[in-house]
N, C-alpha and C positions, 0 to 999 in steps of 0.2 A: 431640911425637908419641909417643917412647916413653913419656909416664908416663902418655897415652891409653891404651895397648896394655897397660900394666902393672892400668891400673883396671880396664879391659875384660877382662882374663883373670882377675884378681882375682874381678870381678862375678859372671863365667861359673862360676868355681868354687866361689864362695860358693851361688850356685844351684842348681847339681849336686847341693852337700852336703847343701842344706836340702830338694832332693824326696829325695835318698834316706833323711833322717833322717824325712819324713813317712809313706814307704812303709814303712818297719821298725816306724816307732809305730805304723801299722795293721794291720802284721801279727805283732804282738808284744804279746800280752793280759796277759802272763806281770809279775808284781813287781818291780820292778829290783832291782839288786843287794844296793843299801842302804836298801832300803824295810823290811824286817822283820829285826832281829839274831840273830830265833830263826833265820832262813831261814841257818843259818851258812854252806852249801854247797851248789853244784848238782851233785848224782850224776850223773844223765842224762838225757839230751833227745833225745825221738827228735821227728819230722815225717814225716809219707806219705800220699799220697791212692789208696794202693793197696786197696781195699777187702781183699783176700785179706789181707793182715796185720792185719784188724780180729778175728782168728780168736784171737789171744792175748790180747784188748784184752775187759776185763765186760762182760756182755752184747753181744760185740762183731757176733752175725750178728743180731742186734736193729737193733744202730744201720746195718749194709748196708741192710737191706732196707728201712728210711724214707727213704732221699734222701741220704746222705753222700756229702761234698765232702772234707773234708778234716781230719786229725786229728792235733792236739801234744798231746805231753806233757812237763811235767816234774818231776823228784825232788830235791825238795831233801832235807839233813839238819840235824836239829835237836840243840842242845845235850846234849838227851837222847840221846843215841845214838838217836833217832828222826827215821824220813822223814813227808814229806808229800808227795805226789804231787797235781799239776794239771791235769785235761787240759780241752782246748779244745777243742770238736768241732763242724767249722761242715757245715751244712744244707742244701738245696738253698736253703729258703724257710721263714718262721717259722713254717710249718702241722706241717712236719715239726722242727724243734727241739720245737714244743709237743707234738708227740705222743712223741719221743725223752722227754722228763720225764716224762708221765705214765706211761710203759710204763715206765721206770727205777729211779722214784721208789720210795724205802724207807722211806717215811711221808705223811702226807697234805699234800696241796698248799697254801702258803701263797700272799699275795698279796707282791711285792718290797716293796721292796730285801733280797736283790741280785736282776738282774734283773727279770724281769717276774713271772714265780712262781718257787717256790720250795718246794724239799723238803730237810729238815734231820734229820739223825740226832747222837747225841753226839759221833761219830769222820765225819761226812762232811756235804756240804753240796753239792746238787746245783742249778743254776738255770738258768731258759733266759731270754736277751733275742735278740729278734730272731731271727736263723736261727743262732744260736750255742748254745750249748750248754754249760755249764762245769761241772766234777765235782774236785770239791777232795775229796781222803781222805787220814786219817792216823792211826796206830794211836800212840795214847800223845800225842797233841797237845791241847792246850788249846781247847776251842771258840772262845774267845774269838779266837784265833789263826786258826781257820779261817772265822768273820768275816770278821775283815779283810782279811784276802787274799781272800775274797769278793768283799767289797765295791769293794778296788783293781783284782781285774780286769773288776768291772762299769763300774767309773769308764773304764776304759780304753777299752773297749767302746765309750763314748758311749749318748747318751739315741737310742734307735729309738722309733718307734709303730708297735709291729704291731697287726695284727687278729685278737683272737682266731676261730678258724673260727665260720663261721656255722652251721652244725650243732650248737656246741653250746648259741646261743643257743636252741634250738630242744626242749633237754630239758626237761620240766616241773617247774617249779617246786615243787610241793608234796609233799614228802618228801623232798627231792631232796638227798642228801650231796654238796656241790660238794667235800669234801675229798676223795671218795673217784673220781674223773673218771679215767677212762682214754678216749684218743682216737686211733685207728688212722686213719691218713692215708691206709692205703691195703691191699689185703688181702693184701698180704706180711709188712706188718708184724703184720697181724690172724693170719697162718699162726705166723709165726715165733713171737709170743707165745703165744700157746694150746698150742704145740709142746712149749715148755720150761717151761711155769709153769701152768696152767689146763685144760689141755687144750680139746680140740676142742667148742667151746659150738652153732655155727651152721654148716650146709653154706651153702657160699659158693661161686658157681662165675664171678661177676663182679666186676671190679673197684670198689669203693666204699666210702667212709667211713663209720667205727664210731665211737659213742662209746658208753662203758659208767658206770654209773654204779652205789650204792646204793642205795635208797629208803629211809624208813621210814616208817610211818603206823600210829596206833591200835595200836602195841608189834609190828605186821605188820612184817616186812622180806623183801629180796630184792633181785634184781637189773634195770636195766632196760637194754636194749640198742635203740639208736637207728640206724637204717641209712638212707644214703643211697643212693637209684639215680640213675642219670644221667638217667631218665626215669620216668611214670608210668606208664607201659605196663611198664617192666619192674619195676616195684615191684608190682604189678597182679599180672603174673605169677608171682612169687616168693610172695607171700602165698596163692595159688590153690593151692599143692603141698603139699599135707599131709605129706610126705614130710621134707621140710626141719625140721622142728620134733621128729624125733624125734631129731638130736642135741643138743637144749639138756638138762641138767644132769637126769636123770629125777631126782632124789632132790625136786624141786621140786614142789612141793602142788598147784601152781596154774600157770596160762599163760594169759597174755593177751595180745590185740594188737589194732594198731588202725595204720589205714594215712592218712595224710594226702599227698595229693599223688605225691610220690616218697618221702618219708618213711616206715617202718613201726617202731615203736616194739613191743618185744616187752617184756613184762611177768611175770617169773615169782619163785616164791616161795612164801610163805604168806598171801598177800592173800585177802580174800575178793572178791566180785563188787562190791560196794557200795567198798571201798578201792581194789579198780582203777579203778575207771569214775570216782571223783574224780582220781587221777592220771594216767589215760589223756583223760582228759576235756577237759583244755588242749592238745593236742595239735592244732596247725593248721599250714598253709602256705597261701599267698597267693601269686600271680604278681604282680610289680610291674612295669609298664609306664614307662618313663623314655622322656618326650619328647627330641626333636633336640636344641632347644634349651635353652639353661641357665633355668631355672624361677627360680631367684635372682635376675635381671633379668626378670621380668614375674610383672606384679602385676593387669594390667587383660585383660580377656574382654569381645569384642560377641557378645551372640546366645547364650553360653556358649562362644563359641571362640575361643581364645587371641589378641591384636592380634601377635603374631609371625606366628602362620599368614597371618592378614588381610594383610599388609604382602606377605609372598611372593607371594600369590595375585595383588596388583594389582600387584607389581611384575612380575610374569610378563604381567598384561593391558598393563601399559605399553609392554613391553619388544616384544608382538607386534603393539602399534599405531605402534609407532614403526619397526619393520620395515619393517608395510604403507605407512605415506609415505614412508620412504626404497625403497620399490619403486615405489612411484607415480612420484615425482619421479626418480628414474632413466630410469624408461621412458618418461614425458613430453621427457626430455632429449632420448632418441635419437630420438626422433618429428622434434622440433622438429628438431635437426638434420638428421635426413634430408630434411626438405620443405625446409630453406634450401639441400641441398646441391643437389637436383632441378630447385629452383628455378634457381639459378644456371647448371644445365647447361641448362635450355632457354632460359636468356637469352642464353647465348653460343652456341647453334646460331643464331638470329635473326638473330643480328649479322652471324654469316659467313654467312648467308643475303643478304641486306641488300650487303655489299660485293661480291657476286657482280659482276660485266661480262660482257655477251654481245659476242664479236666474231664479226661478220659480215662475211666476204671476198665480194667479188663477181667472181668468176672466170669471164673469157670463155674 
């Protein structure tokens, strides 16, 4: 019995150890100790998910106002009498990490590893996977060296599959610098950027997604700006205000636009009429309709209407003819029985009818 009691607490604590060494490896993106020899020492390590301290932290009222969750950092020192600094900066959701990089970003976007994209300078390396976000810098370090600590805390991270937004599948193609992408999740981020870096491009009085991009065509360049509304009525409306367009960039030669759906794509620069109208030209949206059921399993149509629907409809004819006979044959029941019960009662009134005797006194 005791050396039950000894495996058994044994088991228990082996248990305990191993979720909390699971929960520390997930929330710990950071190098271990003796993963890098350059990393000789850890300076400081701060953690806080207080937005108000993201006010000391680069571009820190950037990173408030997309969706921040929650933010580490740490400082190591190197051989050199030189630090490098890590921070980890997790997301609400990977729409806002992706738009955190490109609003960040101190060079043009690559495709990963590390990460899903990627922005790299000689002194910094910035990347987003998933709803994460990770900004490695260091003044007097080796790139090579901030590599691979790149790369170890992508490994750490684990493999995600996000989705890039759909919006930006939606910019067109032809001129179109994907290195040069910027994408506002939402128009606080759209405020805060333009505030401190570009100034104020678009009056914007609704909530909705931006993506900004370069163009080039035929030696023409400029910018295009892509906007989503939450509806076409309000996209409809916004394009109707001639008002709105007098804050984009007046030094701009030219202005074009063109409105798809809830989408309206603003085009300006040095284009002429003939290079926008190729570029604005791809510019579509489409409503997709997705049936109940999974389209993956059905393959055959009668009449051109799906054998799912077909199957419901007569299962519903089944379902209300098999009602009607179990209503039929219920109320057939209660019939039957009440005439056996009727029955029976005026066969036994007969009876004591029948056993009656008349006594007759004859009384003088």
């Amino acid at each position: 019995m005791k050396s039950t009691a000894f495996l058994f607490i044994g088991a228990l604590i082996l248990a305990t150890t191993a979720a909390a060494q699971v929960e520390v490896v997930s929330e710990n993106y950071f190098p271990s100790n003796l993963e890098f020899k350059e990393l000789q020492k850890l300076v400081s390590e701060e953690v806080f998910e207080n937005p108000s301290r993201l006010l000391k932290v680069e571009g820190g009222n950037l990173i408030s106002s997309i969706g921040f969750e929650k933010f580490r950092r740490r400082v190591y020192s190197n051989k050199n009498t030189s630090s490098i600094s890590i921070e980890v900066i997790t997301f609400q959701d990977s729409h806002a990490a992706f738009s955190a990089l490109t609003l960040l970003r101190k060079s043009d976007l690559q495709n990963g590893p590390p990460g899903d994209k990627a922005s790299s300078m000689p002194n910094s390396i910035c990347f987003a996977q998933g709803r994460i976000l990770v900004r490695i810098q260091g003044q007097g370090i080796a790139q090579d060296l901030l590599a691979r600590a790149a790369n170890s805390v992508s490994n750490r991270i684990g493999p995600v599959h996000p989705k890039v937004p759909s919006l930006v599948s939606h910019l067109p193609e032809l001129g179109y610098e994907s290195a040069s992408l910027r994408f506002f999740s939402g128009l606080k981020a759209y405020d805060a950027y333009c505030k401190n870096i570009i100034g104020p491009y678009l009056k914007l009085d609704s909530d909705l997604e931006i993506a900004q991009a370069i163009y080039q065509l035929e030696k023409q360049t400029g910018f295009l700006w892509l906007l989503s509304f939450p509806t076409t009525a309000a996209a409809e409306e916004y394009i109707a205000d001639p008002v709105i367009f007098k804050s984009i960039n007046r030094k701009a030669n030219s202005l074009y636009t063109k409105r798809a759906g809830p989408l309206i794509a603003i085009l300006s620069g040095d284009f002429d009429s003939t290079s926008a109208d190729k570029i604005l030209g791809s510019l579509k949206y489409s409503y997709s309709i997705r049936w109940v059921y999974d389209k993956r399993n059905q393959s055959k149509t009668i009449w051109g209407i799906p054998t799912r629907i077909l199957e419901t409809v007569v299962d519903s004819l089944l379902f209300a003819a098999l009602l009607c006979v179990v209503s039929f044959v219920v109320g057939f029941g209660f019939a039957v029985l009440r005439f056996i019960l009727r029955r029976r009662a005026n066969q036994k009134s007969i009876q004591q009818t029948e056993q009656d005797e008349i006594i007759q006194l004859r009384l003088r």
